[in-house]
PDB file of N, CA, C and O in Angstrom, chain B, residues numbered from 101:
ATOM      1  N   UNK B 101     -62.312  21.244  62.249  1.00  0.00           N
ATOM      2  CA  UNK B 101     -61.735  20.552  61.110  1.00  0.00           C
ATOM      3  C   UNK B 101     -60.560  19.703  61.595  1.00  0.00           C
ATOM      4  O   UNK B 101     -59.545  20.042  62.204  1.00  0.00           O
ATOM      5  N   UNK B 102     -61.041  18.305  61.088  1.00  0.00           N
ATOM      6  CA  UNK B 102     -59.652  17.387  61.247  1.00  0.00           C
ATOM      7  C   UNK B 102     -58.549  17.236  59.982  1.00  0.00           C
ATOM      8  O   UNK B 102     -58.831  17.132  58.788  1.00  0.00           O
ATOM      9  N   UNK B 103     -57.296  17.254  60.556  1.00  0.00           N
ATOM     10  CA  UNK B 103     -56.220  17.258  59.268  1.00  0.00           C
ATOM     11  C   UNK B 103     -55.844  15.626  59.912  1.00  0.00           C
ATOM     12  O   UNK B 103     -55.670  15.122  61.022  1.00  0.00           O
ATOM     13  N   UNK B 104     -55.845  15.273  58.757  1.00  0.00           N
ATOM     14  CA  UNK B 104     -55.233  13.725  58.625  1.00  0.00           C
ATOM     15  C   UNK B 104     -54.058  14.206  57.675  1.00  0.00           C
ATOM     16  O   UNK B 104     -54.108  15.187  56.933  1.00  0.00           O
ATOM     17  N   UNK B 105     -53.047  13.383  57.825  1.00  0.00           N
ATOM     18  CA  UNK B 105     -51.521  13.153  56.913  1.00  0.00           C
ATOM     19  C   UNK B 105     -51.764  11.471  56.851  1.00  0.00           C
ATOM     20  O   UNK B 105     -51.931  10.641  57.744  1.00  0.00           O
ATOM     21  N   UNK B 106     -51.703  11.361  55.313  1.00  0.00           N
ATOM     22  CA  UNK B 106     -51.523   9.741  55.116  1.00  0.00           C
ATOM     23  C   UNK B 106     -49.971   9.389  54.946  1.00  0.00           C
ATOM     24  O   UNK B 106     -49.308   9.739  53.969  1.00  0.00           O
ATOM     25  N   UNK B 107     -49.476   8.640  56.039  1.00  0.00           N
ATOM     26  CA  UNK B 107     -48.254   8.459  56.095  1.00  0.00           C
ATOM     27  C   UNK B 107     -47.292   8.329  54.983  1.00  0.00           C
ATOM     28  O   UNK B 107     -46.412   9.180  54.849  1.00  0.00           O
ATOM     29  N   UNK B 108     -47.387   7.391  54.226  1.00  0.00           N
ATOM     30  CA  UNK B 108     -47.259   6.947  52.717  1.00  0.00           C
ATOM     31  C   UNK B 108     -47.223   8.078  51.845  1.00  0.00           C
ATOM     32  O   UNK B 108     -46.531   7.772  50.874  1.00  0.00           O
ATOM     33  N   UNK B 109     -47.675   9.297  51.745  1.00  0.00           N
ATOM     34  CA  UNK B 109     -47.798  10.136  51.078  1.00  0.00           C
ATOM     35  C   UNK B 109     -46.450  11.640  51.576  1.00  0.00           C
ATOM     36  O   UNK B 109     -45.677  12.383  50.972  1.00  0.00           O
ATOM     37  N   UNK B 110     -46.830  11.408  52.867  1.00  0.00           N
ATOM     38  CA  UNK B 110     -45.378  12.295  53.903  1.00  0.00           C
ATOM     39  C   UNK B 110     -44.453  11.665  53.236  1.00  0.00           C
ATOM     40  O   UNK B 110     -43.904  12.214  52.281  1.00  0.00           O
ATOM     41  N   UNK B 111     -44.109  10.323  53.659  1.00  0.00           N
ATOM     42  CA  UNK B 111     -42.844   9.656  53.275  1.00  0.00           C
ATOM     43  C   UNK B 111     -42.082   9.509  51.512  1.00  0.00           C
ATOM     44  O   UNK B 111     -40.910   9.448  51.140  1.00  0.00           O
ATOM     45  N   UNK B 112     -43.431   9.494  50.747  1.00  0.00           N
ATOM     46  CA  UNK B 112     -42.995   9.952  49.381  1.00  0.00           C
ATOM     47  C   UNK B 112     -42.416  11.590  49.166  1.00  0.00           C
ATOM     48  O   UNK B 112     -41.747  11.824  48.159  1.00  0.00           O
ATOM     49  N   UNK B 113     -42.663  12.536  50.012  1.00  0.00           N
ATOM     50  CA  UNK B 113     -42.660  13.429  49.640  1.00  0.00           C
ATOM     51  C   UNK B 113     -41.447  13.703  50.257  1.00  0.00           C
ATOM     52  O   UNK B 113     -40.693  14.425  49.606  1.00  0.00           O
ATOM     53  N   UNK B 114     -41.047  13.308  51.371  1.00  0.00           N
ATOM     54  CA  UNK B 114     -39.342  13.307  51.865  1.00  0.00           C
ATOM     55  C   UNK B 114     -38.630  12.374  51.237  1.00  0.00           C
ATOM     56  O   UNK B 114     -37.474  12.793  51.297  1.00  0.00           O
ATOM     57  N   UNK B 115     -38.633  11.207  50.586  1.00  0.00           N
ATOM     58  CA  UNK B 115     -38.040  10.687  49.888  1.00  0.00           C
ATOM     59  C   UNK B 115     -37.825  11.534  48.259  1.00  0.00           C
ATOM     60  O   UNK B 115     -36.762  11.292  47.686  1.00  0.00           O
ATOM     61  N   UNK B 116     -38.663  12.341  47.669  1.00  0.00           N
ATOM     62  CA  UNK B 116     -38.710  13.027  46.543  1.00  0.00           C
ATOM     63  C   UNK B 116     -37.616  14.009  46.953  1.00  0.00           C
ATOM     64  O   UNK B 116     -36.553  14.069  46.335  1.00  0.00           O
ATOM     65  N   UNK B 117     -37.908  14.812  48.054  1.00  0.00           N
ATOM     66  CA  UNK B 117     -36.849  15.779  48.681  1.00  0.00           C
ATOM     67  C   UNK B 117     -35.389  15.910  48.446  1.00  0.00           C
ATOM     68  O   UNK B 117     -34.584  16.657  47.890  1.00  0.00           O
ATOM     69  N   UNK B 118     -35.472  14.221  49.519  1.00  0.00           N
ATOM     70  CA  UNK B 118     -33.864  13.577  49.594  1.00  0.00           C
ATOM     71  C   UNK B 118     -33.290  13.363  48.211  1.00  0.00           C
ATOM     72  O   UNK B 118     -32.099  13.624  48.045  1.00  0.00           O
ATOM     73  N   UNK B 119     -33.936  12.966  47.316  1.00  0.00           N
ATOM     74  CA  UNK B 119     -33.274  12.399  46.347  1.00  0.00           C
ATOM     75  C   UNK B 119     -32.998  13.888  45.044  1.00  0.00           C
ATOM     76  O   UNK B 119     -32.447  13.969  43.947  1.00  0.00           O
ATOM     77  N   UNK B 120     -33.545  14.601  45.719  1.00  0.00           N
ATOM     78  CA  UNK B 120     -33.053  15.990  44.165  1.00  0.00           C
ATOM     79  C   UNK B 120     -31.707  16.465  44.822  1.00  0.00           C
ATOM     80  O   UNK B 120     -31.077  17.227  44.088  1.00  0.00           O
ATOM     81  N   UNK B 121     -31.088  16.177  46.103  1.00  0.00           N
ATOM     82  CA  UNK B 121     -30.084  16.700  46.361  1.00  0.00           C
ATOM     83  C   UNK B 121     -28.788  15.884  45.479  1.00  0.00           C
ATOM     84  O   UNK B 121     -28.810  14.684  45.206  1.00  0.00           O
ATOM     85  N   UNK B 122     -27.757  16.774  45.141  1.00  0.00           N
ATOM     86  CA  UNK B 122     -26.644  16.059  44.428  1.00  0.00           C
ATOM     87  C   UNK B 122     -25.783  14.914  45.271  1.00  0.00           C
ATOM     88  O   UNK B 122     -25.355  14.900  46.425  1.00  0.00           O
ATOM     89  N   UNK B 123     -25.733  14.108  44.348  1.00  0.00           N
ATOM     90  CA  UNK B 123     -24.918  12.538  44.381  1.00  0.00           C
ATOM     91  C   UNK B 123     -23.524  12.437  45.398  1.00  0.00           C
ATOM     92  O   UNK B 123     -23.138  11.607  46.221  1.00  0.00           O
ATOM     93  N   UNK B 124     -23.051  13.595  44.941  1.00  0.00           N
ATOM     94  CA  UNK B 124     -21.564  14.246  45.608  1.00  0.00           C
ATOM     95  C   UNK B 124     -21.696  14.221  47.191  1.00  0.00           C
ATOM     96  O   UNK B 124     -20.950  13.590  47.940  1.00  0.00           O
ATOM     97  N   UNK B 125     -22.691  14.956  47.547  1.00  0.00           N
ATOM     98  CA  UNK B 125     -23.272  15.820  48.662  1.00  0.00           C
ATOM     99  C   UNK B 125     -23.509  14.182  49.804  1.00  0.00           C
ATOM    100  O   UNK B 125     -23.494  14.212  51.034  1.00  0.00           O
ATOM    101  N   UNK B 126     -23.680  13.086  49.063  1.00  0.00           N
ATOM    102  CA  UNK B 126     -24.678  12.119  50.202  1.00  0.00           C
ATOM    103  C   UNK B 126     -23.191  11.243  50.776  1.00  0.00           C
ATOM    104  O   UNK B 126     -22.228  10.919  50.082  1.00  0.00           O
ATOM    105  N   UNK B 127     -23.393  11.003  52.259  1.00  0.00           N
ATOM    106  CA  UNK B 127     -22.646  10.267  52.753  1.00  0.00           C
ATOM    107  C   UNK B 127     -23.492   8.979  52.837  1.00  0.00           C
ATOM    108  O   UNK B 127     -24.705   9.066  52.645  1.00  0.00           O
ATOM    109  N   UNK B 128     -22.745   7.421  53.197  1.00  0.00           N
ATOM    110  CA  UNK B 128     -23.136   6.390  52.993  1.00  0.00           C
ATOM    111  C   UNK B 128     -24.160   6.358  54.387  1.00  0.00           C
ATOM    112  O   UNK B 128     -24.854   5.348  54.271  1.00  0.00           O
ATOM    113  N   UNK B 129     -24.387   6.833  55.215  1.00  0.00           N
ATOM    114  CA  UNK B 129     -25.234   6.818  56.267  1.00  0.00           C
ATOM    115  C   UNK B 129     -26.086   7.361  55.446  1.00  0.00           C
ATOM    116  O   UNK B 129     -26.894   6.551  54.990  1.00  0.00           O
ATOM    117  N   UNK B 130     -26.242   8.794  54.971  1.00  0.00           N
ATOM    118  CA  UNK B 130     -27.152   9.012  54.310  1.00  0.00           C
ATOM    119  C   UNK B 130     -27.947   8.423  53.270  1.00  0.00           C
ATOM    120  O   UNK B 130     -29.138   8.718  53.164  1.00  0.00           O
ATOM    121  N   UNK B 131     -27.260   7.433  52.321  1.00  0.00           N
ATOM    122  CA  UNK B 131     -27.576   6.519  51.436  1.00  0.00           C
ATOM    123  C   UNK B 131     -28.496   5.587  51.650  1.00  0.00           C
ATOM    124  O   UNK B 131     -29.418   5.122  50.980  1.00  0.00           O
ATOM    125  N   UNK B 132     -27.744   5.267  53.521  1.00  0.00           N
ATOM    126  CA  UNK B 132     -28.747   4.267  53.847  1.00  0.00           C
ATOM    127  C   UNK B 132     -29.901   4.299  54.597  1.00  0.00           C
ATOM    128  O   UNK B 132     -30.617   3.401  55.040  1.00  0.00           O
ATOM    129  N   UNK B 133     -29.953   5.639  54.665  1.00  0.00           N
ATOM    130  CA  UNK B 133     -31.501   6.243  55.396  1.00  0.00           C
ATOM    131  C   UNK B 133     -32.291   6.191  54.480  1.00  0.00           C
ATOM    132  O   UNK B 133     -33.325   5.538  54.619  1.00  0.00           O
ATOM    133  N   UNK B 134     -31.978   6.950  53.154  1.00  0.00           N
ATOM    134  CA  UNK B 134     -32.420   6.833  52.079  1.00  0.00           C
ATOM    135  C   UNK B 134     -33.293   5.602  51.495  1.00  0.00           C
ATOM    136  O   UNK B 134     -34.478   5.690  51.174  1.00  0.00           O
ATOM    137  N   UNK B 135     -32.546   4.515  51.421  1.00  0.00           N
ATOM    138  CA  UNK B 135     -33.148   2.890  51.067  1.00  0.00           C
ATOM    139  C   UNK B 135     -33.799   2.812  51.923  1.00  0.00           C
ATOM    140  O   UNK B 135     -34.962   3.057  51.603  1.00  0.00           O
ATOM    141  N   UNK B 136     -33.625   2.490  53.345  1.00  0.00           N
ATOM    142  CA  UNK B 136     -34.522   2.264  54.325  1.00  0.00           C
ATOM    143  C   UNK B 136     -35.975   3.151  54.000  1.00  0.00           C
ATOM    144  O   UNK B 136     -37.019   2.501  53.970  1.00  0.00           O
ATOM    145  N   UNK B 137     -36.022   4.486  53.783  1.00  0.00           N
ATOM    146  CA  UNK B 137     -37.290   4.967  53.394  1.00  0.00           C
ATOM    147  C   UNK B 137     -38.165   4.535  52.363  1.00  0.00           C
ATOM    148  O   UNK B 137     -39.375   4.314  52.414  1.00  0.00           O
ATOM    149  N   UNK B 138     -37.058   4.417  51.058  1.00  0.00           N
ATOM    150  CA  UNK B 138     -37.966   3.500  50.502  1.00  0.00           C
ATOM    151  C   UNK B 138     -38.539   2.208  50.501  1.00  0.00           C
ATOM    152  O   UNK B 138     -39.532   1.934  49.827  1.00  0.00           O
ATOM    153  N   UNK B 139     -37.946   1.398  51.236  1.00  0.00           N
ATOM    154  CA  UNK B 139     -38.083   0.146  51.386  1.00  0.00           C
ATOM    155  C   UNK B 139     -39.553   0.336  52.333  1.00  0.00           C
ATOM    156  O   UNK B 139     -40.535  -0.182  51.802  1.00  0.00           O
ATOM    157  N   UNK B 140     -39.802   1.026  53.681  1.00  0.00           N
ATOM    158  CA  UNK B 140     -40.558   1.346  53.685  1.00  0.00           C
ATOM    159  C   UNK B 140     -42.010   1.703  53.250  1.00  0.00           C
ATOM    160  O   UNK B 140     -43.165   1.321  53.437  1.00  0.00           O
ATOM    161  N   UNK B 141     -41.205   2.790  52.465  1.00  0.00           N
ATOM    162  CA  UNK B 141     -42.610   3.405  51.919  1.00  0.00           C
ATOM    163  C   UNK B 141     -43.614   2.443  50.828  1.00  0.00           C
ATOM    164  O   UNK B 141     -44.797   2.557  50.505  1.00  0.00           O
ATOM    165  N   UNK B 142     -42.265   1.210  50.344  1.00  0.00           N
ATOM    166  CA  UNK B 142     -42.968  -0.315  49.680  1.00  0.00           C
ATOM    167  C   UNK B 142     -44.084  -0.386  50.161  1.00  0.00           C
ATOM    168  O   UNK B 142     -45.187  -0.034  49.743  1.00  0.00           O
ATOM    169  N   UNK B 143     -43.479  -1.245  51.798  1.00  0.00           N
ATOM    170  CA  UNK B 143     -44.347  -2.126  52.546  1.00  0.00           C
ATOM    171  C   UNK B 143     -45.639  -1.300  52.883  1.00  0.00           C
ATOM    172  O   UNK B 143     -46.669  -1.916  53.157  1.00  0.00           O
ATOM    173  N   UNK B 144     -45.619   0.438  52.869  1.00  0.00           N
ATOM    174  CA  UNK B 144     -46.503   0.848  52.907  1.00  0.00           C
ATOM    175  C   UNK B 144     -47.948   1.216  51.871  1.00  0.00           C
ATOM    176  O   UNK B 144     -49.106   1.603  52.028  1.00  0.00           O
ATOM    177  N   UNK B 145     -46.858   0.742  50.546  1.00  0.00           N
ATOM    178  CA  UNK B 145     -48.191   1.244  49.610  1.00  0.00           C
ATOM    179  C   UNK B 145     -48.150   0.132  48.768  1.00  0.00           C
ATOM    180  O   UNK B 145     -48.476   0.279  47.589  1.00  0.00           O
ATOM    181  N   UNK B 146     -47.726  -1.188  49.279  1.00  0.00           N
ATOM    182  CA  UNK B 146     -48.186  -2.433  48.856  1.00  0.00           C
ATOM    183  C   UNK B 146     -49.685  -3.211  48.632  1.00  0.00           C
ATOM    184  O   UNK B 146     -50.134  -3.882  47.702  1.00  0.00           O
ATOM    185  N   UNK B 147     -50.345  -2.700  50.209  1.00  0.00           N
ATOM    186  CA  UNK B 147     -51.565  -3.117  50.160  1.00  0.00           C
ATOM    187  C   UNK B 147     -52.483  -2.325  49.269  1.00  0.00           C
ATOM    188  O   UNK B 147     -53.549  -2.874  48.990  1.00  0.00           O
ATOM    189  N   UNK B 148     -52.303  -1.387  48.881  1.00  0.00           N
ATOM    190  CA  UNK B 148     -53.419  -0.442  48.295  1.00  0.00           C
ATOM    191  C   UNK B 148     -53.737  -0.683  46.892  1.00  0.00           C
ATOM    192  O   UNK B 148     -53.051  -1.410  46.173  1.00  0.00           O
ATOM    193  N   UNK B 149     -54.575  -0.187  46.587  1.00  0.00           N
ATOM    194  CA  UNK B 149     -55.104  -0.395  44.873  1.00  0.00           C
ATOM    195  C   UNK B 149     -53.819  -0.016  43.993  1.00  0.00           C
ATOM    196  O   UNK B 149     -53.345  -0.795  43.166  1.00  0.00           O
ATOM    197  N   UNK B 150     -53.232   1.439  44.293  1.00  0.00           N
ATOM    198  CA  UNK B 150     -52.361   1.759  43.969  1.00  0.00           C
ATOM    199  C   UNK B 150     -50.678   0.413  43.499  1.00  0.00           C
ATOM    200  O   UNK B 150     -50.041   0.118  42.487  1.00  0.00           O
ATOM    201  N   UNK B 151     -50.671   0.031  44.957  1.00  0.00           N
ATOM    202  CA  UNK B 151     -49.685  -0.686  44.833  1.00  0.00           C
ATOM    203  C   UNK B 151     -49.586  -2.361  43.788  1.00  0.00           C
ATOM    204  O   UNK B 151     -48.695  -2.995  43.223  1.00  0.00           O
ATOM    205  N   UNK B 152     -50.465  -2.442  43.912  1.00  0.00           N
ATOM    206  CA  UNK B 152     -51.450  -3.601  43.077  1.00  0.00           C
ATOM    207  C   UNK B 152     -50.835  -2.808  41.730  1.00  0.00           C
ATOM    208  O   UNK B 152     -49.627  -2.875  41.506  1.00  0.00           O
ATOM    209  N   UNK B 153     -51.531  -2.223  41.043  1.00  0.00           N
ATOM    210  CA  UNK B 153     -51.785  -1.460  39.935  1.00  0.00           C
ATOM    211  C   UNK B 153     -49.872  -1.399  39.557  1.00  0.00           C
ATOM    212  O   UNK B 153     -49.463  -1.654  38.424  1.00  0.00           O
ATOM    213  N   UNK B 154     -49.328  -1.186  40.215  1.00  0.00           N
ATOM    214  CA  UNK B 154     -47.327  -0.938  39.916  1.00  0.00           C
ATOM    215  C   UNK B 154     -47.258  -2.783  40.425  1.00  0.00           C
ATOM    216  O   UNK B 154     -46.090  -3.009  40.109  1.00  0.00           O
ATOM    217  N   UNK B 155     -47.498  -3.385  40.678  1.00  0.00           N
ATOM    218  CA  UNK B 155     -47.377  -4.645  41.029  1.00  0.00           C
ATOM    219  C   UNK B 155     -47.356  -5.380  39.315  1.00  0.00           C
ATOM    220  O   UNK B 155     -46.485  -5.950  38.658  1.00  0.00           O
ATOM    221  N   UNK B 156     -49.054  -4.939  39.018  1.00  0.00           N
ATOM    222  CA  UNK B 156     -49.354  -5.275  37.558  1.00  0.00           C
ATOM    223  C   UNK B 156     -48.761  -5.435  36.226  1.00  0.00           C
ATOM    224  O   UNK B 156     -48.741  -6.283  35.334  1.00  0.00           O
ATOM    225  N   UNK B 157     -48.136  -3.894  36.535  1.00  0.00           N
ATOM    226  CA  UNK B 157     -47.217  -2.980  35.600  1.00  0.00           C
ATOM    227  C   UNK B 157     -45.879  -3.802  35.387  1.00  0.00           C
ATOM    228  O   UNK B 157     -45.393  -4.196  34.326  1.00  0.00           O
ATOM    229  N   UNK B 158     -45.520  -3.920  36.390  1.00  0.00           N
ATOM    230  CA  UNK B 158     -43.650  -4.686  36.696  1.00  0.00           C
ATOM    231  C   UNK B 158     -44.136  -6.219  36.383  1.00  0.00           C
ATOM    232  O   UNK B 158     -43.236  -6.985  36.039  1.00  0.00           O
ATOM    233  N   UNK B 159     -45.174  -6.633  36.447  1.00  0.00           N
ATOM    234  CA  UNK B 159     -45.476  -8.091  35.975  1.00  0.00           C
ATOM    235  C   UNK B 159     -45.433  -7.965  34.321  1.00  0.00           C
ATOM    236  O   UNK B 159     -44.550  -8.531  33.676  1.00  0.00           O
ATOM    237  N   UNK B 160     -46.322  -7.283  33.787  1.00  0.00           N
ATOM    238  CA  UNK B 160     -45.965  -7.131  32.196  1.00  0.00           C
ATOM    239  C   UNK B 160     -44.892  -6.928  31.650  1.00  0.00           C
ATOM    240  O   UNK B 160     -44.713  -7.525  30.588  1.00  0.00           O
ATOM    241  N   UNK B 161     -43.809  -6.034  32.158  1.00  0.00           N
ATOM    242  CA  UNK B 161     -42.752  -5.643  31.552  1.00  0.00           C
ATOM    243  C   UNK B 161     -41.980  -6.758  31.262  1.00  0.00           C
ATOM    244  O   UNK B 161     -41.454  -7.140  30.217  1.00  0.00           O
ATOM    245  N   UNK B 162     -42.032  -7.454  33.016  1.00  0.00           N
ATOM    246  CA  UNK B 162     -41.228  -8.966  33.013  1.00  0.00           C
ATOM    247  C   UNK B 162     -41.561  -9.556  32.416  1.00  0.00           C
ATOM    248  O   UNK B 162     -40.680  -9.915  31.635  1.00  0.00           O
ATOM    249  N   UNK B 163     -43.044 -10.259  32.127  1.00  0.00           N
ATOM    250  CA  UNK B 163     -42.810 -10.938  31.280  1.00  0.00           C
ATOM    251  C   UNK B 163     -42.856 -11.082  29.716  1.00  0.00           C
ATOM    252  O   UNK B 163     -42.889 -12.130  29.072  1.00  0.00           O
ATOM    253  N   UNK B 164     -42.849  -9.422  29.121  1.00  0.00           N
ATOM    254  CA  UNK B 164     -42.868  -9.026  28.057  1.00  0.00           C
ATOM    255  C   UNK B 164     -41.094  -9.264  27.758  1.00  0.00           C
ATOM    256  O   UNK B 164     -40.744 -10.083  26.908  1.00  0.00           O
ATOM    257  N   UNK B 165     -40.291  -8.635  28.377  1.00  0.00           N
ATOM    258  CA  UNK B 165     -39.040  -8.946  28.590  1.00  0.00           C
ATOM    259  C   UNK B 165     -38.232 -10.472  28.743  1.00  0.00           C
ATOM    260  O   UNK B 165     -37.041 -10.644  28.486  1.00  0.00           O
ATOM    261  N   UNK B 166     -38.934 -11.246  29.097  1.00  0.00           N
ATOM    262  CA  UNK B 166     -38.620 -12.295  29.482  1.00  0.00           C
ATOM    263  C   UNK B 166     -38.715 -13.420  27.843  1.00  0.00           C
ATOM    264  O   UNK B 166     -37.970 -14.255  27.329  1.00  0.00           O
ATOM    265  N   UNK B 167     -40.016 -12.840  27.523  1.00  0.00           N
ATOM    266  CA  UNK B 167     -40.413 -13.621  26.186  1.00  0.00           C
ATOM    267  C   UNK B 167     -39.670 -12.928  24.988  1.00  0.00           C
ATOM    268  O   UNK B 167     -39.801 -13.385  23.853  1.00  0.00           O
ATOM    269  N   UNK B 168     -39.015 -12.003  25.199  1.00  0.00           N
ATOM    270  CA  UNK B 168     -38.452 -11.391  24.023  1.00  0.00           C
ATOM    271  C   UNK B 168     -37.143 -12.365  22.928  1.00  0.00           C
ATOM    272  O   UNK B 168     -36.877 -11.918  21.812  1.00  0.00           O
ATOM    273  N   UNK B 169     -36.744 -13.121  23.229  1.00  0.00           N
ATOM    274  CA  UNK B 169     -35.872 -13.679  22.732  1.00  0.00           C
ATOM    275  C   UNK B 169     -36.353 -14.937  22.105  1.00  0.00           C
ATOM    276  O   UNK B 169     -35.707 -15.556  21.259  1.00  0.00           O
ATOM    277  N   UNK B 170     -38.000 -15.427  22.747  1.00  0.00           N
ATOM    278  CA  UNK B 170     -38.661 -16.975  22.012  1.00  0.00           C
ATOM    279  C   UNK B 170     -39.360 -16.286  20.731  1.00  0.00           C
ATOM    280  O   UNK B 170     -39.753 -15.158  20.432  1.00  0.00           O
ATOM    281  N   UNK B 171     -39.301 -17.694  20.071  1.00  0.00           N
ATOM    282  CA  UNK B 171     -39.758 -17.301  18.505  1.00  0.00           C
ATOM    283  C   UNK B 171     -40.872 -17.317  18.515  1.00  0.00           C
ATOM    284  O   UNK B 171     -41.502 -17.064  17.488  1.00  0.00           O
TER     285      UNK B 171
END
């Protein structure tokens, strides 16, 4: 039996980790490991159906948001 780890999925799951720890607790190095992971884990689940699909999502809001103020 082969075990595969889909990278993208590791990296969500240490980013979920990092982020339940308290606000108090993080130094600015830490902050910025932090972004860097996610920024990351973007470029990683950009190409996928998945990423498409939250691509979609943030397109409607905008421009549901955007039109909110025309008559």
């Amino acid at each position: 039996m082969i075990l595969t780890i889909n990278v993208a999925v590791l990296l969500a799951v240490v980013i979920v980790l990092r982020l339940r720890r308290r606000t108090e607790a993080r130094s600015r190095a830490d902050e910025r490991l932090t972004v860097a992971l996610v920024l990351v884990f973007g470029v990683l689940i950009a190409p996928t159906a998945f990423g498409r699909g939250i691509l979609d999502v943030v397109g409607q809001v905008v421009e549901g948001a955007s039109g909110v103020g025309e008559p």
